[in-house]
C-alpha positions in Angstrom: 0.0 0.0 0.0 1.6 3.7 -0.4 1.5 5.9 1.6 0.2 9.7 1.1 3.9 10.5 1.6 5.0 8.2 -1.5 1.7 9.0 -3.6 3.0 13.0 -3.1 6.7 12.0 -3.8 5.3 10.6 -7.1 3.5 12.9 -8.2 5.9 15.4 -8.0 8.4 12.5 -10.1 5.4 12.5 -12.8 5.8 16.1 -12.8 9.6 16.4 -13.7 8.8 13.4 -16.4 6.5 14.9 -17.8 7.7 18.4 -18.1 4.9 19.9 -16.2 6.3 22.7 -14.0 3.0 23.6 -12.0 2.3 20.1 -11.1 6.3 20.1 -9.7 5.5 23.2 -7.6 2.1 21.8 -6.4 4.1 19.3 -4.2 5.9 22.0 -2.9 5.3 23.9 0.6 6.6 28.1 -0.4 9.6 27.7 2.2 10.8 24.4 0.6 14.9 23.9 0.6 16.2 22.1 -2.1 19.6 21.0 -1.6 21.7 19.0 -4.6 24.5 18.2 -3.3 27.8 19.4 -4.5 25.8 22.1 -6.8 23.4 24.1 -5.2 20.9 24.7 -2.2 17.8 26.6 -2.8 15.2 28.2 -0.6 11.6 28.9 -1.9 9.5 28.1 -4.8 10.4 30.7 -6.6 14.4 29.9 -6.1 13.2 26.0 -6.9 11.6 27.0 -10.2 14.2 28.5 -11.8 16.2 25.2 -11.1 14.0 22.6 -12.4 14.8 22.8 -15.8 18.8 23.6 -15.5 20.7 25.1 -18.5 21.6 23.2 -21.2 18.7 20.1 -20.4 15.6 21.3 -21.6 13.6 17.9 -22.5 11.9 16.1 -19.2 14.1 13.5 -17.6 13.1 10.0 -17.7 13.2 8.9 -14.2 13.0 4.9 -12.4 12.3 4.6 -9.0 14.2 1.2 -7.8 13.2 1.4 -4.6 10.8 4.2 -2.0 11.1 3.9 2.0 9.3 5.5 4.6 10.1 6.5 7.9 7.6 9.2 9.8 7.2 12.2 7.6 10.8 11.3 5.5 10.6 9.3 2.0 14.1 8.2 0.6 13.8 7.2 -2.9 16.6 5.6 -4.9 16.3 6.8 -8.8 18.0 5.9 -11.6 17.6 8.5 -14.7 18.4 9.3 -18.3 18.3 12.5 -19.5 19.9 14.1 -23.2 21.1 17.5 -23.4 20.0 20.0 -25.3 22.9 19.0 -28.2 21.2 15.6 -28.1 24.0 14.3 -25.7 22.8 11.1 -23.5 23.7 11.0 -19.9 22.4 8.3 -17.3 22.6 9.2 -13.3 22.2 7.6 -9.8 20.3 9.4 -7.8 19.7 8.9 -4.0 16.9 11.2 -2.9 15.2 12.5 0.4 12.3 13.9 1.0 11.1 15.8 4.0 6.8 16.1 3.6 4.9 18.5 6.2 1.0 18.4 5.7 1.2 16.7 2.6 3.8 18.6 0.4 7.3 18.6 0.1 9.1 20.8 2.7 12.5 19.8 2.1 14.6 17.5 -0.7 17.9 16.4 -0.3 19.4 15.1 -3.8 22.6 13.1 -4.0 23.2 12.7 -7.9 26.3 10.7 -9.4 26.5 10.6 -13.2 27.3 7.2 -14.7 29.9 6.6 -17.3 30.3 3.1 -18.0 28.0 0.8 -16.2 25.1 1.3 -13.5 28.2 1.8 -11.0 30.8 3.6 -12.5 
C-alpha cells in the first residue's frame, strides 16, 4: 500500500517526467529547501523553479524509481535516470533522494546525484 507521503513524492516524479512545471510546484510547501549536493541549495519556490529545468537540459528526464522507504514524515527514494542535453547528448545518473513532507507537500529534498559513465556503477 503507499502511503500519502509516497503518492506526493510521485506525483511530484510524474511532474519532472512529464515536463509539467505547475504540477512540480504543487508538491511544494513556499519555504521548501532544495539542496543538490555538491551544486546548489535553494530556498523557496520561486528559487526552486528557476532550477527545475537547468541550463543546457531542456527535454523532461526519464526517471525509475528502484526502490521508496518511509520512515515518519521522510521518504528516501533511490532513482535511476536518463536525461539528453540540449545538443542531443545522452547522460544516465544515480540518484539517492530524500524527501522531507509537512502536511502533505514537500518541505524539504535532499538530492545526491552521481553521473554514470560506464555501467550502472561507475
Amino acid at each position: 500500500m503507499t502511503s500519502r507521503n509516497q503518492q506526493t513524492v510521485e506525483r511530484y516524479l510524474d511532474g519532472f517526467r512529464t515536463g509539467n512545471r505547475e504540477q512540480i510546484l504543487s508538491c511544494l510547501t513556499d519555504d521548501i529547501t532544495w539542496t543538490v549536493f555538491g551544486a546548489y541549495r535553494v530556498t523557496g519556490k520561486d528559487g526552486y523553479a528557476e532550477h527545475i529545468t537547468e541550463p543546457g537540459f531542456s527535454r523532461p528526464p526519464q526517471l525509475t524509481v528502484v526502490r521508496m522507504v518511509e520512515d515518519g514524515d521522510t521518504v528516501m527514494a533511490e532513482l535511476t535516470g536518463d536525461v539528453v542535453s540540449d545538443a542531443g547528448d545522452p547522460a544516465r545518473l544515480a540518484m539517492a533522494e530524500v524527501f522531507v513532507i509537512r502536511d502533505g507537500l514537500i518541505s524539504e529534498r535532499r538530492a545526491f546525484v552521481i553521473p554514470l559513465q560506464e555501467n550502472d556503477y561507475r
